[in-house]
C-alpha positions in Angstrom: 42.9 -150.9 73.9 45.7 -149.4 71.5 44.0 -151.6 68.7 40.6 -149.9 69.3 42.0 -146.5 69.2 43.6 -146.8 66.0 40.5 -148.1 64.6 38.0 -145.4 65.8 41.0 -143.2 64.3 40.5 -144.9 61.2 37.2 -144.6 61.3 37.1 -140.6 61.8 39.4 -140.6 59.0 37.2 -142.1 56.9 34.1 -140.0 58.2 35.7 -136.5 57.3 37.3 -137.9 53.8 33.4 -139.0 53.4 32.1 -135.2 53.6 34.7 -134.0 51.3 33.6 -136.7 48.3 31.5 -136.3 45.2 28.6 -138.3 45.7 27.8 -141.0 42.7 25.7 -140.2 40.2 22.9 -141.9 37.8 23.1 -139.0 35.4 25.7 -139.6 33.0 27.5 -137.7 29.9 28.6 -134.5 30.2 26.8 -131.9 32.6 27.3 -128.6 30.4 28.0 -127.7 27.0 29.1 -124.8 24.9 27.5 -123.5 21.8 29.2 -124.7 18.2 31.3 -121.9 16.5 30.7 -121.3 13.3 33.4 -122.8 11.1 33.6 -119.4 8.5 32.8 -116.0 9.3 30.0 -115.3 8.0 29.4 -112.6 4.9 28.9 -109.1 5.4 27.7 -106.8 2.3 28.4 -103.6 4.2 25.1 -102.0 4.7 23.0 -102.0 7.8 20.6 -105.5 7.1 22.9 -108.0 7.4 20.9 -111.3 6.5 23.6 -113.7 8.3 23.0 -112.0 11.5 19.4 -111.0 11.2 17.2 -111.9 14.2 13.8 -110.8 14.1 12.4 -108.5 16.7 9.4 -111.0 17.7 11.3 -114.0 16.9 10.1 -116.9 19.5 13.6 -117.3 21.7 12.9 -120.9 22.3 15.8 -123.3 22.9 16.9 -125.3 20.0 20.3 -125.5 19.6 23.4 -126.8 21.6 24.4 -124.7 24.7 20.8 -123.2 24.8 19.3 -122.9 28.5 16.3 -124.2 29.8 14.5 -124.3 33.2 13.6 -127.8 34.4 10.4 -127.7 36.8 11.0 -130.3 38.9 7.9 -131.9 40.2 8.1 -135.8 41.2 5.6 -137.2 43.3 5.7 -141.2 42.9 3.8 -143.6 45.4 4.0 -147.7 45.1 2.6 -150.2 47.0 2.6 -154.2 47.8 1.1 -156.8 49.8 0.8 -160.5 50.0 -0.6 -163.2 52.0 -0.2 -167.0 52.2 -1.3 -169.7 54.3 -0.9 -173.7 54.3 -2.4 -175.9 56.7 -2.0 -179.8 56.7 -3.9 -182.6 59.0 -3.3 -186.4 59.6 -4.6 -189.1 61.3 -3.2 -192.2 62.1 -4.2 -195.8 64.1 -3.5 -199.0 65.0 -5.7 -201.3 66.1 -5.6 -204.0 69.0 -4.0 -207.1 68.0 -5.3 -210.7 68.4 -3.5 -213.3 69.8 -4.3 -217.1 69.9 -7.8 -215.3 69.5 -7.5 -213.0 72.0 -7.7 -209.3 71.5 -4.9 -207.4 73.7 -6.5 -203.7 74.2 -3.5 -202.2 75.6 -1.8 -202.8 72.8 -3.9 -200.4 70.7 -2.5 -197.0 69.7 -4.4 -193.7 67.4 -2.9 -190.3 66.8 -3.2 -187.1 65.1 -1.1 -184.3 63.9 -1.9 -181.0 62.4 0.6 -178.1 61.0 -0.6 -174.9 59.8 1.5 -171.7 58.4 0.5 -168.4 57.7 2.6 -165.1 56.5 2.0 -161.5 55.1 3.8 -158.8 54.2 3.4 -155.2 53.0 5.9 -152.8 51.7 4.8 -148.8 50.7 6.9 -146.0 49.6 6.1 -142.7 48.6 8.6 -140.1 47.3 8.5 -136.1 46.6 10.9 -134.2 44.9 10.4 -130.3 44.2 12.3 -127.3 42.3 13.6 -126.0 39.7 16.9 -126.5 38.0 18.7 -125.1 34.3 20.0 -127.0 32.0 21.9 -127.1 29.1 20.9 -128.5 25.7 24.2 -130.8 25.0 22.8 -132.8 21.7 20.3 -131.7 18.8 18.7 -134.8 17.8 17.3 -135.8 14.5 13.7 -135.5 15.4 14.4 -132.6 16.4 13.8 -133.3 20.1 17.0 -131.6 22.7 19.3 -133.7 25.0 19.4 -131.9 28.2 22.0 -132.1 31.2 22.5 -130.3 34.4 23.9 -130.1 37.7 22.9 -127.7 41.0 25.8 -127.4 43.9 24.6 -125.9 47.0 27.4 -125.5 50.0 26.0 -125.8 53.1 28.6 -125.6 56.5 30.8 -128.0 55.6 28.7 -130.2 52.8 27.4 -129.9 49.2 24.4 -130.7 48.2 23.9 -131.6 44.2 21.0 -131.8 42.3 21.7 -133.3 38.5 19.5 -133.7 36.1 19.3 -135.2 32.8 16.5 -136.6 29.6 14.7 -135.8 26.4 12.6 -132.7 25.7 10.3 -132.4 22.8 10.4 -128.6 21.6 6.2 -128.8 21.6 6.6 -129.0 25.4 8.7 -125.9 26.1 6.7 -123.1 27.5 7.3 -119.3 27.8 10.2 -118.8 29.4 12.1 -121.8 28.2 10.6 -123.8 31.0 9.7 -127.7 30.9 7.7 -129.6 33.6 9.7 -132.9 34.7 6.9 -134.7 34.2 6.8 -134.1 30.5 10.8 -135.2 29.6 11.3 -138.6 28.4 14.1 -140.9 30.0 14.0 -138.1 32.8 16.9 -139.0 35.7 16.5 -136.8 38.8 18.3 -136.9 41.2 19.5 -135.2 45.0 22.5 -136.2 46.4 24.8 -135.0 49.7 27.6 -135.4 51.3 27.1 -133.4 54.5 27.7 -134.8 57.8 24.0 -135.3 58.3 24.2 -138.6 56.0 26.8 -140.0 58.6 24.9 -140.2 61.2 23.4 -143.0 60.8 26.5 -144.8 60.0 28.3 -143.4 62.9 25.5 -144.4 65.2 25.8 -148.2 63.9 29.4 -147.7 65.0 28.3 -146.4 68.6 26.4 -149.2 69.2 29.4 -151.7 67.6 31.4 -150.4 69.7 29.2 -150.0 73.1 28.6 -154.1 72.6 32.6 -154.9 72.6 33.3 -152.7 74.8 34.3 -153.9 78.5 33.0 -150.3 80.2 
């Protein structure tokens, strides 16, 4: 009995450490970045119009350089599905007939049989996901092309957990719309992602362990 306290002790040690850890994540590199100083100051002349600072009044605010915002749209809606069937049947037939002796045939000594086997499976697996929201991120590399590396992470504190949301890809500057805004659906080597570590995700886990437990248990 001391043995199985100490282990459900363990256990609830483990459980609240759990709620307290970052989740993994599939986005990778840095989350964040900060924009390049310039290495000189620039030249001033003195008078009002100072062409190293000049920024038109209509100029188009798009993002295009490191540290530059922009507002991810998130809308994922993937669905896949599978099925498959076989089958395998197999018959036989087999007999021997009466033998003769000293030209007699002996009936009872004559034997037939037949065997069949047949075998049959299917299986179908579906799944269906949606993911929803909006997230910024921050332009972390200007590559050749052109085209912006983006990277971002969302923390939410709920109770006694965090939720994260991290996102990461590709943008092409032609897909940016007013606002700086960019649909998921239109970043290349797009990696979404929500991830938690609130007590709800240990439910299951500690249910598993109620049931463990409730089968060695004497009571």
């Amino acid at each position: 009995m001391n043995s199985l306290v100490k282990l459900i002790a363990i256990v609830g040690v483990m459980a609240t450490a759990a709620c307290t850890t970052v989740p993994d994540s599939i986005v990778s590199g840095p989350k964040s970045a900060r924009p390049i100083p310039a290495s000189y100051a620039p030249p001033t002349s003195g008078a009002i119009f100072q062409s190293a600072v000049y920024r038109p009044l209509l100029e188009d605010r798009r993002a295009r350089l490191v540290g530059d915002t922009i507002t991810i749209v998130i809308n994922e809606n993937t669905a896949a599905g599978k099925s498959a069937a076989s089958s395998a049947s197999k018959t036989g037939t087999v007999a021997s007939p009466a033998p003769t002796i000293f030209g007699t045939s002996i009936k009872e000594l004559s034997a037939s049989g037949t065997s069949s086997a047949s075998f049959g499976d299917k299986g179908a697996t579906t799944s269906s996901n949606t993911f929803t929201g909006t997230i910024g991120v921050t332009v972390i590399e200007v590559l050749p092309n052109g085209n912006l590396v983006v990277s971002g992470e969302k923390q939410v504190a709920l109770d006694k957990g965090v939720e994260y949301v991290r996102f990461s890809g590709t943008v092409s500057p032609d897909n940016i719309q007013t606002g700086n805004t960019v649909s998921s659906l239109l970043v290349a080597d797009a990696k979404v992602e929500y991830r938690t570590n609130t007590r709800v995700d240990m439910a299951d886990f500690m249910s598993s362990l109620g049931r463990f437990f409730f089968s060695v248990s004497p009571f």
